[in-house]
C-alpha positions as a printed NumPy array, in Angstrom:
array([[  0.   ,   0.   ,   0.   ],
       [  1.335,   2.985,  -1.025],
       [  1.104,   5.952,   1.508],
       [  3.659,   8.713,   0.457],
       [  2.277,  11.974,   0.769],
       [  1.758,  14.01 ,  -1.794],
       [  4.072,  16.704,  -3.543],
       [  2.047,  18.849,  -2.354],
       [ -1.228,  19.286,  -0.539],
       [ -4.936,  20.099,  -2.202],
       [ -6.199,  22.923,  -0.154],
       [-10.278,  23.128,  -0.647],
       [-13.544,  25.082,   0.588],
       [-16.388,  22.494,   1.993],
       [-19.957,  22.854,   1.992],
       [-20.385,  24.155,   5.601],
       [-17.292,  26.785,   4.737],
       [-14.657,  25.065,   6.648],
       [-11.311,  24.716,   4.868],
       [ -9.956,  20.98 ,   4.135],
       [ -6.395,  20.135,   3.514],
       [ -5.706,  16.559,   2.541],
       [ -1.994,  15.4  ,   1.776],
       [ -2.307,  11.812,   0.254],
       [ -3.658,   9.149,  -1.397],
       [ -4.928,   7.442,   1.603],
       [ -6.984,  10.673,   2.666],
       [ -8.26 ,  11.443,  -0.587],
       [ -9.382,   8.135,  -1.222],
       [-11.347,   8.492,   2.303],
       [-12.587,  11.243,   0.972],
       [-14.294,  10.365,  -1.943],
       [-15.759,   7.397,  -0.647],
       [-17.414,   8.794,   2.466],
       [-17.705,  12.487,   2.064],
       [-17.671,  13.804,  -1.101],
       [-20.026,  16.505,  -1.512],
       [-21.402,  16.786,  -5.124],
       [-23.175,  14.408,  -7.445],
       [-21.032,  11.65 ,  -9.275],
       [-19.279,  12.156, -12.718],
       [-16.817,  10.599, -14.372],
       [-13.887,  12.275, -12.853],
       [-15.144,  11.436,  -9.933],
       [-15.142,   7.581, -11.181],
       [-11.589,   7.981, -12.555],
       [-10.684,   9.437,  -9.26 ],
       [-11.435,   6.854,  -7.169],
       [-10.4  ,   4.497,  -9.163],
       [ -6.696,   6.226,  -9.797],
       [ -6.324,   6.625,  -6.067],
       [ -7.18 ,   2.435,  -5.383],
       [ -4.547,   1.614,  -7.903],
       [ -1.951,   3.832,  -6.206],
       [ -2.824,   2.751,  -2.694],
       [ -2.273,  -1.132,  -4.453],
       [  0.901,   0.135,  -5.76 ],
       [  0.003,   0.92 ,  -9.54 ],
       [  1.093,   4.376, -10.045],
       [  2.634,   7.11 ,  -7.906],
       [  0.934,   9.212,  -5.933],
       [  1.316,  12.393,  -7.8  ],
       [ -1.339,  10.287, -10.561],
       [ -3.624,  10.258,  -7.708],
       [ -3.601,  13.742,  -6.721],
       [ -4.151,  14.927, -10.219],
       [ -6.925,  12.777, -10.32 ],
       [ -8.582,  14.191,  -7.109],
       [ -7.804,  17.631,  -8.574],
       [-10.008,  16.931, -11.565],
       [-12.632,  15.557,  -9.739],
       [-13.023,  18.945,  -7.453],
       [-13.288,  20.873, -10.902],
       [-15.496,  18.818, -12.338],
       [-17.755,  19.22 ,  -8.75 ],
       [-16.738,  22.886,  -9.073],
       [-15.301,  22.759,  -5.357],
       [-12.881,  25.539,  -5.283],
       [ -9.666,  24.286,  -4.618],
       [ -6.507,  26.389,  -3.16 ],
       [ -4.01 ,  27.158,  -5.196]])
């Protein structure tokens, strides 16, 4: 299982107007299974699925975060640059 953190964190606005700051796989992964805020697309598929094959060791975890970042544009959750 890959755990590495990221190169860099993903800095985000939730619903309730807290601030959320996740720094790997493992916690974005979390995230999208249990509290992912907006309806599901396809990013949102690809996502997931990205961030399972990184956690099984396919992939690094930069693939992952990219793949979390497109899934908070396609939900239109602003993101932190």
């Amino acid at each position: 299982m890959d755990t590495q953190p990221w190169s860099r964190p993903v800095q985000f606005g939730t619903e309730g107007g807290a601030v959320r700051i996740l720094t790997s796989t493992e916690e974005a992964s979390y995230y999208l299974q249990n509290d992912w805020p907006a309806d599901i697309g396809p990013k949102f598929i690809e996502a997931q699925r990205t961030c399972l094959d990184v956690l099984a060791g396919i992939g690094g975890p930069d693939d992952a975060r990219a793949a979390f970042l497109e899934a908070c544009k396609e939900a239109e959750i602003d993101v932190v640059p």
